[in-house]
C-alpha positions as CSV (number, residue, x, y, z in Angstrom):
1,X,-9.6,15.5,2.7
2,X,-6.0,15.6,1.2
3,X,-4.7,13.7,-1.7
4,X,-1.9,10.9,-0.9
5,X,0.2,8.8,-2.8
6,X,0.3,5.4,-1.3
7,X,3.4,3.2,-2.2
8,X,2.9,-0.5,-1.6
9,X,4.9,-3.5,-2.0
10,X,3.7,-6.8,-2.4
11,X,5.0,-10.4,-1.9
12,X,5.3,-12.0,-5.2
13,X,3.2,-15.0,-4.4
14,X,-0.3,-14.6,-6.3
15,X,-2.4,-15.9,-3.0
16,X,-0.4,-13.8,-1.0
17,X,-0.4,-10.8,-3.2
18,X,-4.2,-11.0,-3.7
19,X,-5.2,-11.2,-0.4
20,X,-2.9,-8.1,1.1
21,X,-4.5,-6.3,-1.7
22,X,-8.2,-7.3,-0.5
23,X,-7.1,-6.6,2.6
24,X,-5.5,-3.0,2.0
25,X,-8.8,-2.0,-0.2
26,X,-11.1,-3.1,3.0
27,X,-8.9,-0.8,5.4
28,X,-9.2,1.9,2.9
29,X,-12.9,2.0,2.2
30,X,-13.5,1.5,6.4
31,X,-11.5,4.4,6.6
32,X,-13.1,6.4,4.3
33,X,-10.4,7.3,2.3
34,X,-11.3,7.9,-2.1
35,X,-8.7,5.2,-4.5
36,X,-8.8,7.7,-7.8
37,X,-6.3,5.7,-9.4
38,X,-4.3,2.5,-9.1
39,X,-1.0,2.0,-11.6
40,X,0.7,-1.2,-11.2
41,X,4.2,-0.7,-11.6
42,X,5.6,-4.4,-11.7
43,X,7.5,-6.6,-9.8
44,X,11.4,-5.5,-9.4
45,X,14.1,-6.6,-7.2
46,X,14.5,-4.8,-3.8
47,X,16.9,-2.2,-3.0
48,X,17.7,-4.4,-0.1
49,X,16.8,-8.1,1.3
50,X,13.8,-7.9,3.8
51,X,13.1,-11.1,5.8
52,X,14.8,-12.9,3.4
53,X,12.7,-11.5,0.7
54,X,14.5,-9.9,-2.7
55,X,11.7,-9.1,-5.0
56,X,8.1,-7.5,-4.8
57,X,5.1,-6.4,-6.5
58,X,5.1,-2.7,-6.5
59,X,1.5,-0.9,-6.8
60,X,1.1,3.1,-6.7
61,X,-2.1,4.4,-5.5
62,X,-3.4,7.5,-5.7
63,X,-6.0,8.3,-3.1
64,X,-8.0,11.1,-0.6
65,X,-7.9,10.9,2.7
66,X,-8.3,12.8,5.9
67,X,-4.7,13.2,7.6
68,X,-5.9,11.8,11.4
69,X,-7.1,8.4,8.9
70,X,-3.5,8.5,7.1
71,X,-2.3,7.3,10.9
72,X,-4.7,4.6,11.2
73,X,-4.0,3.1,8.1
74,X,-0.2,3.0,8.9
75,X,-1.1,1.1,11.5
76,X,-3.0,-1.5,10.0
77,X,-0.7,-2.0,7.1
78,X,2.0,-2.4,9.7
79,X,-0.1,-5.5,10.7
80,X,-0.7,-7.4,7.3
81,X,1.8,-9.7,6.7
82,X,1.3,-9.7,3.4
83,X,2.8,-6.3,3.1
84,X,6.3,-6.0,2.2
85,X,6.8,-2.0,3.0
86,X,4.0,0.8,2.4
87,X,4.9,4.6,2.0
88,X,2.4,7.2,2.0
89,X,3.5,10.9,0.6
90,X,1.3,13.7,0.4
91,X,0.7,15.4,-2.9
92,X,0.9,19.1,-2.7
93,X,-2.1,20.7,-4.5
């Protein structure tokens, strides 16, 4: 297992916003990967408009993962629409 930062931006839209999360922490835990810690970071204006959209919910997770489940999970977050963009970085230990 390595540790990851996961970068996620959300619609600003409470339904919309609640239910990517759900659906994020359900890919997560299927995949076996550990959340230590979640920091929300805000909503803020976009560096640039995507489909039509100018400002999100950023979130910052922390988590553990194995790197082959890191692809998987790019995968499915490429699928939720209520996903504005997603970033994972690994942390160097």
């Amino acid at each position: 297992m390595r540790k990851y930062e996961l970068m996620v931006i959300f619609p600003m839209e409470e339904e919309r916003y609640n239910e990517g999360r759900g659906h994020l922490f359900a890919d997560l835990s299927a995949g076996g990967a550990e959340i230590e810690k979640t920091d929300e970071i805000g909503e803020r204006d976009l560096a640039y408009e995507i489909n039509k959209i100018t400002r999100g919910r950023y979130v910052l997770f922390t988590l553990k993962a194995s790197p082959a489940s890191i692809v998987n999970f790019d995968r499915a977050f490429k699928l939720n629409a209520n996903l504005i963009r997603h970033l994972f970085v690994r942390i160097e230990e």
